[in-house]
C-alpha positions in Angstrom: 0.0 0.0 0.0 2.8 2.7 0.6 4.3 1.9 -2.8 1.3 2.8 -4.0 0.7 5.9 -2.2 4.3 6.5 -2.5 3.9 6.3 -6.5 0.8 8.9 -6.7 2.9 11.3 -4.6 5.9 11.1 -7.4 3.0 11.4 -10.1 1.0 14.6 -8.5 4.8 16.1 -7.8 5.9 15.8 -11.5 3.0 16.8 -12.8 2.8 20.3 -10.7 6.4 20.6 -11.3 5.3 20.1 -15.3 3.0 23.0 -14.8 4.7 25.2 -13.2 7.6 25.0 -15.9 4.7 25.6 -18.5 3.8 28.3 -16.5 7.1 30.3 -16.8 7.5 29.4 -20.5 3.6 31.0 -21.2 5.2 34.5 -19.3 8.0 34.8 -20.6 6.7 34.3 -24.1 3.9 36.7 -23.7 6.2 39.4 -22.2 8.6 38.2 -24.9 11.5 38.6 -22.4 14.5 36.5 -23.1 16.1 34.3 -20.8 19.6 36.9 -21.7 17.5 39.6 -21.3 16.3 38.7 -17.5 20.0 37.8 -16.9 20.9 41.7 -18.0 18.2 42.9 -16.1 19.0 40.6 -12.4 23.0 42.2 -13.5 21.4 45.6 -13.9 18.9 45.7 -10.7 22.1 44.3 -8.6 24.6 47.2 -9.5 22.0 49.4 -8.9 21.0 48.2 -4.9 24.6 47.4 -4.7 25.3 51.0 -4.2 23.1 52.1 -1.2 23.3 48.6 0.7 25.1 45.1 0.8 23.2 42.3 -1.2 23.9 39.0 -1.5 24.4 38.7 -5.2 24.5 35.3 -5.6 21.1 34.4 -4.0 18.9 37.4 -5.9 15.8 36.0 -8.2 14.5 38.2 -10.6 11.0 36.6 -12.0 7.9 37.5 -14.1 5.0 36.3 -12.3 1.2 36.2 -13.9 -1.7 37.0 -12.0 -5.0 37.3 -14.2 -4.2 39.4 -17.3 -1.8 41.3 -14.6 2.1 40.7 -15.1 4.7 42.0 -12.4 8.3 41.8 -12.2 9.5 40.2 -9.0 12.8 40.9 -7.2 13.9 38.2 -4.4 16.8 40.1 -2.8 18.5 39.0 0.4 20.6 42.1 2.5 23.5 41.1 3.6 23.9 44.4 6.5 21.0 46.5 6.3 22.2 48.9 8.8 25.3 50.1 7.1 25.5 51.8 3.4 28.1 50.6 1.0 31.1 52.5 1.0 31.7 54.4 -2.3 
């Protein structure tokens, strides 16, 4: 019995994992926003932060999310010190 429910578990797992990679194919073709593009964009959005406060570069996620006929741009970006500024 567990291999069983152990096996619809796998199935419902791939399958939502299938869906959400359809998902981010659908936005990004309608906002016709190329993988480079969103790469220039994360580089871009970084430099930017990077001035005022410490980030940690490596961990940022840039991402176009769909709600409805509504698109946003979403910025995941952890602070590495948020009480000091970046020295210039």
């Amino acid at each position: 019995m567990r291999r069983v429910v152990e096996k619809l578990r796998r199935k419902q797992k791939s399958a939502s994992t299938a869906k959400e990679r359809l998902q981010l194919v659908l936005i990004h073709d309608r906002t016709d926003l190329s993988p480079g593009v969103m790469d220039d964009m994360r580089d871009e959005i970084i430099e930017v932060i990077s001035r005022h406060i410490r980030v940690d570069r490596e961990s940022v996620q840039i991402k176009v999310q769909q709600d409805g006929r509504e698109q946003y741009l979403l910025a995941e970006i952890p602070i590495l010190d948020a009480n000091r500024r970046r020295s210039r």
